[in-house]
N, C-alpha and C positions, 0 to 999 in steps of 0.2 A: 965771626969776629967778636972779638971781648973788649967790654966796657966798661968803665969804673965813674959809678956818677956818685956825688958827693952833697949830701943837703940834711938840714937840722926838723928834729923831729922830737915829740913831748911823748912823754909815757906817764902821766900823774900818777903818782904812788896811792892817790885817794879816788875813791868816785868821782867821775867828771861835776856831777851835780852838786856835790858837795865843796868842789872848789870852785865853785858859781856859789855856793851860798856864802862862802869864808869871805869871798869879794865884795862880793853885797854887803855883809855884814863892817869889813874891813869902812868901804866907802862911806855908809853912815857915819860910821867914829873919826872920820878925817872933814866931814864937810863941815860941822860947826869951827872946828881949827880952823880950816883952811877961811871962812869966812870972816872968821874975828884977827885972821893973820896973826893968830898966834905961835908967840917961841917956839920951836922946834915941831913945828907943823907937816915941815917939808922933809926933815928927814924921819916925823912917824911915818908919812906918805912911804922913805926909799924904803922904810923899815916893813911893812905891810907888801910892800912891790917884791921885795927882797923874798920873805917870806911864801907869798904865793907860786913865784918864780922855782925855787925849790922844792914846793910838792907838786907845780906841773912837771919837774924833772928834764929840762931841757938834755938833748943827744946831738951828738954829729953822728951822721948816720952815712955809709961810705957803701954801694950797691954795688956789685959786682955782678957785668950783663953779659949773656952771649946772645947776642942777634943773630934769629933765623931767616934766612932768602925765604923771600915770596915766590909762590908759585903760581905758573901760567898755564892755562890748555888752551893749545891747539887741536884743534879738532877739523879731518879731512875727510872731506866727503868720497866714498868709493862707491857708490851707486849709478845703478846703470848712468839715470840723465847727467852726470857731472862725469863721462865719459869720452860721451859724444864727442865729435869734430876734434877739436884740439884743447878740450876741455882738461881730462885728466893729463896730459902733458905738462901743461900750464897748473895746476893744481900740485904738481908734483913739483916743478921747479920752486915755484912761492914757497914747498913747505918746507925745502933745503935752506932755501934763504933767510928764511925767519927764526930758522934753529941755528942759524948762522949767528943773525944778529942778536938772538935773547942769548946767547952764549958769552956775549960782551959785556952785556948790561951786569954789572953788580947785584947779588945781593937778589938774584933771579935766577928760578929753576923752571924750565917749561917741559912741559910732559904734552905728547904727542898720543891722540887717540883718533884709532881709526874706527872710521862709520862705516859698517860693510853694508850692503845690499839685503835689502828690508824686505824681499820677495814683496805678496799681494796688499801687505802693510804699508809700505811707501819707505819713505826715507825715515830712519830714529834717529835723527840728530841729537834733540835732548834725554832720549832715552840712552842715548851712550853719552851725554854730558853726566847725568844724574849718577851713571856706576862710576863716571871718573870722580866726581865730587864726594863721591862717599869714605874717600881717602886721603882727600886733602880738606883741614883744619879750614871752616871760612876764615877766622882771623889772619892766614898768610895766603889767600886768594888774591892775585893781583889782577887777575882778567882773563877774558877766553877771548880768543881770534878764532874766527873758524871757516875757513876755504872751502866753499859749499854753493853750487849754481841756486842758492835759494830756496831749491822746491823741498819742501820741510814738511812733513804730513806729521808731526806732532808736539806742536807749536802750544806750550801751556796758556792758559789764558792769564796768569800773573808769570811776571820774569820767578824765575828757579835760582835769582843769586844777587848779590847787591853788587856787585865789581862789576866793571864798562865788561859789553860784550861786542865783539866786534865781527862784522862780517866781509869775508873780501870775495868778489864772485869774477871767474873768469868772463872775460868777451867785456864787450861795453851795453850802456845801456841802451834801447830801441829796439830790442831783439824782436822780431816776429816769427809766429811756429803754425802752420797750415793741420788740422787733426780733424780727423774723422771721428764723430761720434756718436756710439749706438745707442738712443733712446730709449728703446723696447724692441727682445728679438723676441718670437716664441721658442721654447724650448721642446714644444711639440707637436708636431701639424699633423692632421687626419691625411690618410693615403686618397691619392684621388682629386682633393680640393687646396688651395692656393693659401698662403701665411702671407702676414704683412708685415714687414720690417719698417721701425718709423727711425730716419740717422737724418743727421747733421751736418755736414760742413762748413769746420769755423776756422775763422783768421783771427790767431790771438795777437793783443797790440796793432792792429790795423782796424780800420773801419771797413766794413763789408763792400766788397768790391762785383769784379765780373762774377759769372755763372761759374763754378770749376767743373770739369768733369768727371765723374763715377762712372769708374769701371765694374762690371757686377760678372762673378764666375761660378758659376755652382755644379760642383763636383770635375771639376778639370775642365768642363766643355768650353766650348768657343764663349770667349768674352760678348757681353754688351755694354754699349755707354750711353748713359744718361748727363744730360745737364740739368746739375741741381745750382740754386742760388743757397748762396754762402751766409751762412747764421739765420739759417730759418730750418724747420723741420722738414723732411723726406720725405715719402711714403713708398717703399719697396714691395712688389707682389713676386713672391718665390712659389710656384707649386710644389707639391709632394706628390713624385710619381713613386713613389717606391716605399716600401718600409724598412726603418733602418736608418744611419744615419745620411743628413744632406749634408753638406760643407759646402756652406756659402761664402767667399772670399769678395772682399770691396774693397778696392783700392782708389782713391781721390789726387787727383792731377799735384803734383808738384806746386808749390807759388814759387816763383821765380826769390830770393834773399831769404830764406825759410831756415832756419838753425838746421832741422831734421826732417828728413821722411818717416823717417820711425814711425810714427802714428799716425800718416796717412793713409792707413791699411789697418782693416779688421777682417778679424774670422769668426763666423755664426754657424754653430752645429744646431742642425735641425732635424731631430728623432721621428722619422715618420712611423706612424701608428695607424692600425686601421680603426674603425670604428666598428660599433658590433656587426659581427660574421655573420652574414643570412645564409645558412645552412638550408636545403631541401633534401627532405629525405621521403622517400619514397618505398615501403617496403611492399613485395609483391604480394604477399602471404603471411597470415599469422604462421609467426613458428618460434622458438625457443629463445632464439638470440634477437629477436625484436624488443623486447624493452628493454636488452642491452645497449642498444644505440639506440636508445628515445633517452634513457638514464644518462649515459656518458654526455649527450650534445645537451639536455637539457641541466646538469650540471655546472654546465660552464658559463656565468652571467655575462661572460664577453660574445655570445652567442646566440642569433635570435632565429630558432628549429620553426620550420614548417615543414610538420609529418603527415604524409597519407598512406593509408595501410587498404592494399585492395583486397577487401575480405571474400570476394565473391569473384569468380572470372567472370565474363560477360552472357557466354554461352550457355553457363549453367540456366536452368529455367527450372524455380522449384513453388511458379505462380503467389511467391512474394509480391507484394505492392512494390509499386516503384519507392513510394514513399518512404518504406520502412527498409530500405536496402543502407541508405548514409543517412549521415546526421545530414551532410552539408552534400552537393554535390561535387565531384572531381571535376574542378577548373581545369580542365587541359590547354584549351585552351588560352588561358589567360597564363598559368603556370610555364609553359611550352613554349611559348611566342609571343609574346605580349611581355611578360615581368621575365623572363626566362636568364638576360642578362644583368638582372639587380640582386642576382645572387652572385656568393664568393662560391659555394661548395654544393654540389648534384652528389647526391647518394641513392644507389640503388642498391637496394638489400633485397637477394630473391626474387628477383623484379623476371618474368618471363612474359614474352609478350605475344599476348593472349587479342590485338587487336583493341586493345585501351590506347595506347599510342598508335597513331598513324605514322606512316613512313615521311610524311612530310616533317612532323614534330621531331622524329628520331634523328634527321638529318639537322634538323634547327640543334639540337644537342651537341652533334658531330662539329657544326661552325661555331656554336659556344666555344666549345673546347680547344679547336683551331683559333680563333680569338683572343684567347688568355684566361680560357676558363678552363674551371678544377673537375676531376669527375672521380669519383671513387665507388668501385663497384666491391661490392661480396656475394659472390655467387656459390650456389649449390649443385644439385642435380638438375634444377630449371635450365641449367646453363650447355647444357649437353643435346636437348632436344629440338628438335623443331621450334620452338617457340624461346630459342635463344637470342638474346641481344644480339649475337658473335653473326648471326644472319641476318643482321639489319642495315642500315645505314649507319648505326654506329656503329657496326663491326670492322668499320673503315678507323678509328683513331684508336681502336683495342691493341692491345700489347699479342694479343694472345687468343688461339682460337682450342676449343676444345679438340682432344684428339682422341682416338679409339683404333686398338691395333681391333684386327683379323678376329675376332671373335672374343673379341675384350669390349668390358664398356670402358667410359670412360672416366667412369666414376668409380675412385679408388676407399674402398670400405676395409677398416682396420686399425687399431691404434697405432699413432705414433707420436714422435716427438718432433714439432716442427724446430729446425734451426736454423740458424744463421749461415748464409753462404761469407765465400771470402771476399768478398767482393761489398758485404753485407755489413762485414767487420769495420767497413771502412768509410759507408754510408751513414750518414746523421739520424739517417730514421730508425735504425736498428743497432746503429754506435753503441757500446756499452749496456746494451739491455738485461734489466735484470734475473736471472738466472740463465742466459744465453752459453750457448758453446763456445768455452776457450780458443780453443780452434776450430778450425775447417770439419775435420775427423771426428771429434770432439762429439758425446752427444751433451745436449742442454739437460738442466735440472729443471725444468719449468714441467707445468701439465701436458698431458697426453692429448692429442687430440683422436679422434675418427673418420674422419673424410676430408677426402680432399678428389680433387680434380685433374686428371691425366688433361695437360694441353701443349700445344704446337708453339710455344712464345718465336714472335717473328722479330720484336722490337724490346726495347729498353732493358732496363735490367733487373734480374732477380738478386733479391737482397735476404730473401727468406725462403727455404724448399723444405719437401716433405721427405717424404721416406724414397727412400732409391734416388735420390737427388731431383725428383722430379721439383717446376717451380712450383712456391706458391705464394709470395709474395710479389707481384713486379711492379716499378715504378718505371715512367716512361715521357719524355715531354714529346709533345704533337705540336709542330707549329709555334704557337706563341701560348700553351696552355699546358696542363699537365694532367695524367693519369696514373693510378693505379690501381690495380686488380688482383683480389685475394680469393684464392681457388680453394674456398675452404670455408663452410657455414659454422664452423664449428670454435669458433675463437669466444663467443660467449660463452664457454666452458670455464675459461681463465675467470672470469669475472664470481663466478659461483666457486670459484677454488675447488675444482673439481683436482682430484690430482696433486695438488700444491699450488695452482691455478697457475695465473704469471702475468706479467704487466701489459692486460690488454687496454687497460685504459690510457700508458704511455703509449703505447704503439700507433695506437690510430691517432690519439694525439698528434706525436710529431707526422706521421702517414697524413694527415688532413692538413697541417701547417706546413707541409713540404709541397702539398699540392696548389696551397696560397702562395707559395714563392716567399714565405718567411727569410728573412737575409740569414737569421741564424743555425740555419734547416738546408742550406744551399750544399750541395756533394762539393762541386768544386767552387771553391769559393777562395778571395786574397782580403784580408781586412788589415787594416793599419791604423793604430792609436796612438795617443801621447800620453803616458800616464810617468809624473814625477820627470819631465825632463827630456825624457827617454822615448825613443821612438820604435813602439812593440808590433811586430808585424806576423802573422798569423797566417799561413796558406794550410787549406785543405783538397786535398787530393782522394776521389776513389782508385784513381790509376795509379799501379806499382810504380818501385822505381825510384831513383834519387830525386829530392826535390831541384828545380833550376834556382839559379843565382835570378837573383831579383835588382831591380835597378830603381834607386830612390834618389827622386829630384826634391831638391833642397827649396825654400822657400825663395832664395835668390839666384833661382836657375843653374845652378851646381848640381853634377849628378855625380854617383858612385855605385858599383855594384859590390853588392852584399851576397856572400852564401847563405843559405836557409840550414839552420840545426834539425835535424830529421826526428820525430816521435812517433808516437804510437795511434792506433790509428788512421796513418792516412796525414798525420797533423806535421807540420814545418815550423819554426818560427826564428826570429830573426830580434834583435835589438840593437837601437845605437844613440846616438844623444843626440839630441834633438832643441837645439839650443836659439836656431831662428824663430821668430816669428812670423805664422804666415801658414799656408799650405802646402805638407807634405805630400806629392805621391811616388807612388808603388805601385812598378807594374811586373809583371811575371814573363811578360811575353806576348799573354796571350789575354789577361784581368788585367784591369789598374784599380787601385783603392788610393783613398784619399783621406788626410789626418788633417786636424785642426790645431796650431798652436797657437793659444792666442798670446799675445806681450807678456810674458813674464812676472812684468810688475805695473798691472793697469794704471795704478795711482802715479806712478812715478812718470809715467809718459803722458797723461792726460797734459801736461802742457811741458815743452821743450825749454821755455826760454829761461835766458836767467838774471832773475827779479827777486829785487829784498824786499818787495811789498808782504810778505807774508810773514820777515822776521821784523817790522816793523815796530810793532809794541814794544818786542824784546829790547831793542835798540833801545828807542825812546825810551823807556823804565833804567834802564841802566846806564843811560848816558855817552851807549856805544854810536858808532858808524858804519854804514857801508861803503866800501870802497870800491871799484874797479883795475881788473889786471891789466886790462887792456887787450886788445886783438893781436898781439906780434907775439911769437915764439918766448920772448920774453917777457915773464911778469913785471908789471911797473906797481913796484911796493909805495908804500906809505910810512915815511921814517917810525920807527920802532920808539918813546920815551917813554918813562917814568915821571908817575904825574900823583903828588901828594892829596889825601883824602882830601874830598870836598868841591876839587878843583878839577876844571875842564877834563875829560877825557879823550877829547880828539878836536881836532884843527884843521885846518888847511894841510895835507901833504902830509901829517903827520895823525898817529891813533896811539893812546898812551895806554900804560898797563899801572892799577894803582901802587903806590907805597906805602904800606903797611907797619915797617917798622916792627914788627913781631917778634918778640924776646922772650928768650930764660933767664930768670935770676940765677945764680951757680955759687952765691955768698955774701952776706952784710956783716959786716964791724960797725959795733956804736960803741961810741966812747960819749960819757957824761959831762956837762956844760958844767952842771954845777951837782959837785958830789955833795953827798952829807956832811963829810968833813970838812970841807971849805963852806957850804951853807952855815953849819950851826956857828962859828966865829962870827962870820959876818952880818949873820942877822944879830945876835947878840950886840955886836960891836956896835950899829945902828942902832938899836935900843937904846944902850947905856951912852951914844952920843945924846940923841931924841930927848933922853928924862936928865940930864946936865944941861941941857941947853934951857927947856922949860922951867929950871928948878932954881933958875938965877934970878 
């Protein structure tokens, strides 16, 4: 709009200072006249007036305006909690309506900015106020409204603007929100022993009422419930049977008028770890590949080795002292029966039994094992004779008995190259091993070895064989524990890179951590993650074959079945989005695995309701207000006016956006009051009356 405003304005043709002195000077020479009332007094007076009048240069000075609209943001909140119930409904109608009404108003442009979902940051209200401001002029800033349940997680500590800010929040005010919240989880518990979760349950806007109930689920199993009292702290005991991850799920009873459930539910992943591995090793006989497994296991600082080396059979008698036969003496029994299940891992390296163990201690071994205990043997030519383990009581949980055809031993002398079976290919202990056989047929590029063991395998499986296919690797579970047994003294070759050597320090590695039952070491194993949204599912298989369709239950009892994409390996995997909160599982059929997702956006659910106590400063500093939509389908606004600087910005029923008045100039004409040519006459003229009037 264009305006034509019109008013008088001096441009002195002298220094201002200077026509402040002429004045001064002027006033002296008229006060003695004007005092004595003398003759032509009054008109030196117009004559001096006259004069000064003329070189301040009087102007009509004629403005030509264009006036710019004020503008307004709106600002809409689209985050998760301003979702809920019939929030975004309501949020959405208010913001049709109000582009409605600032479309009326004169002299007003409102710009509309959305506030997207702030992920683990919370809501950026003013962070997307502050990009919208950086475009609009403060001088035509008329005010922000801004449609928002309140929960604002980056609230300046001084307001960001001098114009009314207003706030209108769906629902009424009184809201109450029921939330569950976790004080301290641990992120890692020792296998074996118990973690302690410390939570909460709080009733926000109410006073602390009855007990609510906690429901506790950890890893899919059968629920338990607890009563906890409300706004006081918890104390939860979860053990760690296993290693790998736990998912611990809690979900807290509904209150009866609660905005949401949403955050009545949390999920706690809990990584079980073992603590250091007490290893026993045991080697029967000095021989070459013994400080290769003192070296490997002492190595490892997650690892605490007790080795004995029986230098001497029993029988031998060469009238040595007793004394000078050990350092220490051979605990057996204390080793055997006594401490025998405070180990994770029994090694016998060469071990033949010569009447050192009794058949009672040998069978204690065999119920370890049966139990859930690990045993890993490496046998030689001891293993073949009479004084074989494979003829003891533990030759009850062996995989494998020595064999000898018809006038054959059974001890197989000659280089070769041990490699991978197919079956072996597919196994985690010999997965991808370094310099290993491409294929089946295939030979390996690793070192050569020279013996190995002709045997009868009755059980488990071979992952690794020698020449002529015989085995010589087998792994095997017994009961609730596990075995396996390498028909070949000869693997500390690799370690001295005899050959080109080859990776015996991974091998027995993962070989000892797959007999711990390591989760990541498991043949057939189903695991399921949530990384970025997404819901990443993982099955491993040593059995051929297509992988099965798997079936994933959703956080809210929804299920779907999914096909598995087939890899290399043995490996399946599966993705999909994963957008609930809560715990996912995954079962094959025959495993179920279980994912944790926890809320999305923790800060924005930490409380439901919706409350301007948090934009409160901003208000106050700006002069704005909050409003209420109301609880019905339809927003109940608060009249929309225009309200002049200085002056109230909201009222009863009503919330005003300022007027600014903001203009371009676009052209001025000045025309002079009094030119030169009209000045010099009339001051003259004034004179020459002045000095005739005096002069009479």
């Amino acid at each position: 709009m264009v305006q034509a405003l019109s008013g008088i304005d001096f441009a002195p043709i002298i220094p201002a200072w200077l026509l402040v002195a002429l004045a001064a000077v002027a006033l002296i020479a008229l006060v003695p006249a004007l005092f004595r009332s003398a003759r032509g007094g009054l008109l030196r007076a117009l004559t001096f007036a006259l004069l000064l009048l003329a070189l301040a240069n009087p102007r009509l000075v004629e403005e030509t305006r264009e006036t710019r609209p004020d503008i307004g943001v709106l600002l809409v909140d689209r985050s998760d909690s301003a979702r809920i119930g019939g929030r975004a409904a309501q949020i959405e109608a208010a913001r049709q309506a109000i582009e409605a009404r600032a479309g009326r108003l004169p002299d007003l442009e409102m710009r509309t900015v959305e506030v997207p979902e702030g992920g683990n940051q919370g809501t950026r209200l003013f962070t997307a106020l502050e990009r919208a401001l950086a475009d609009i002029p403060r001088a035509r800033l008329a005010g922000v409204i801004a449609l928002t349940d309140g929960q604002v997680h980056d609230v300046p500590v001084t307001a960001p603007l001098e114009a009314p800010f207003h706030a209108l929040l769906p629902g009424r005010p009184g809201e109450v929100d029921r939330r569950l919240r976790i004080i301290e989880a641990p992120g890692f518990g020792i296998v074996g022993r118990a973690v302690e979760l410390r939570v909460a349950v709080e009733d926000l806007g109410a006073a602390a009422g009855a007990p609510a109930n906690l429901t506790i689920r950890r890893d899919g199993a059968a629920p338990r419930t607890e009563s906890v009292p409300t706004g006081r702290e918890h104390r939860i005991t979860i053990p760690i049977e296993r290693g790998g991850p736990t998912v611990v799920e809690l979900s807290a009873e509904a209150r009866p008028g609660e905005v949401s459930e949403l955050n009545n539910r949390a999920v706690v992943t809990i990584t079980g770890v073992r603590d250091r591995l007490r290893v026993l090793l045991v080697s029967g006989e000095p021989h070459a590949g013994e400080r290769t497994w003192r070296r490997l296991l002492k190595a490892d600082p997650g690892v605490d080795l007790v080795h004995f080396t029986i230098l001497r059979p029993p029988e031998k008698d060469d009238l040595t002292p007793l004394n000078e036969l050990a350092l220490i003496a051979f605990p057996v029994r204390e080793l055997f029966q006594v401490k025998l299940r405070e180990f994770d891992l029994v090694i016998f390296d060469r071990f033949a039994n010569r009447g050192i163990l009794p058949p009672a201690y040998l069978r204690n071994i065999a119920d370890y094992v049966r139990g859930g205990g690990a045993l890993l043997l490496s046998v030689g030519p001891e293993f073949t004779g009479p004084t074989s383990l494979a003829a003891t009581p533990l030759g009850a949980v062996l995989p494998a008995r020595p064999a000898a055809g018809p006038g054959q031993s059974a001890v197989a002398e000659g280089a070769f190259r041990p490699r991978v079976t197919a079956l072996g290919a597919r196994h985690p202990v010999t997965e991808g091993l370094t310099g290993a056989n491409p294929t089946p047929e295939a030979e390996a590029s690793w070192g050569r070895w020279y013996r190995s063991l002709h045997a009868d395998q009755r059980d488990g499986v071979a992952v690794m064989e020698a020449a002529g296919g015989a085995p010589l690797l087998i792994l095997d579970r017994v009961a609730e524990g596990r075995v396996a047994l390498l028909l070949s003294d000869h693997i500390w070759l690799w370690s001295r890179g005899h050959d080109g050597g080859g990776p015996q320090a991974e091998l027995l590695r993962r070989a000892a951590h797959w007999l711990m039952r390591e989760p990541e070491l498991e043949e057939e194993d189903l695991t399921a993650r949530i990384e970025a949204g997404r819901l990443r599912v993982e099955r491993r298989s040593v059995e051929p074959g297509p992988p099965p369709e798997i079936t994933v239950t959703a956080p809210d009892g929804s299920t779907r079945r999914v096909p598995l994409e087939p890899g290399a390996g043995g490996h399946a995997t599966a993705s999909l989005p994963a957008e609930q909160p809560g715990v996912w599982q995954v079962t094959d059929g025959s495993r179920s695995a279980f994912a944790a997702a926890a809320a999305a956006n923790p800060p924005e659910v930490a409380d439901l309701r919706a409350d301007p106590a948090k934009l409160a400063p901003i208000l106050a500093a700006t002069g704005g207000a909050a409003r209420w939509l109301g609880a019905g389908a339809e927003p109940t606004l608060p009249e929309l006016r225009r309200v002049g600087p200085g002056r109230d910005a909201a009222g009863t029923g009503w919330i005003g956006l300022r007027r600014n008045g903001d203009h371009t100039v676009t052209g001025i004409a000045a025309l002079p009051l009094l030119p030169p040519w009209l000045a010099l006459p009339l001051t003259l003229g004034l004179a020459v009356l002045a000095w005739r009037r005096e002069g009479r």
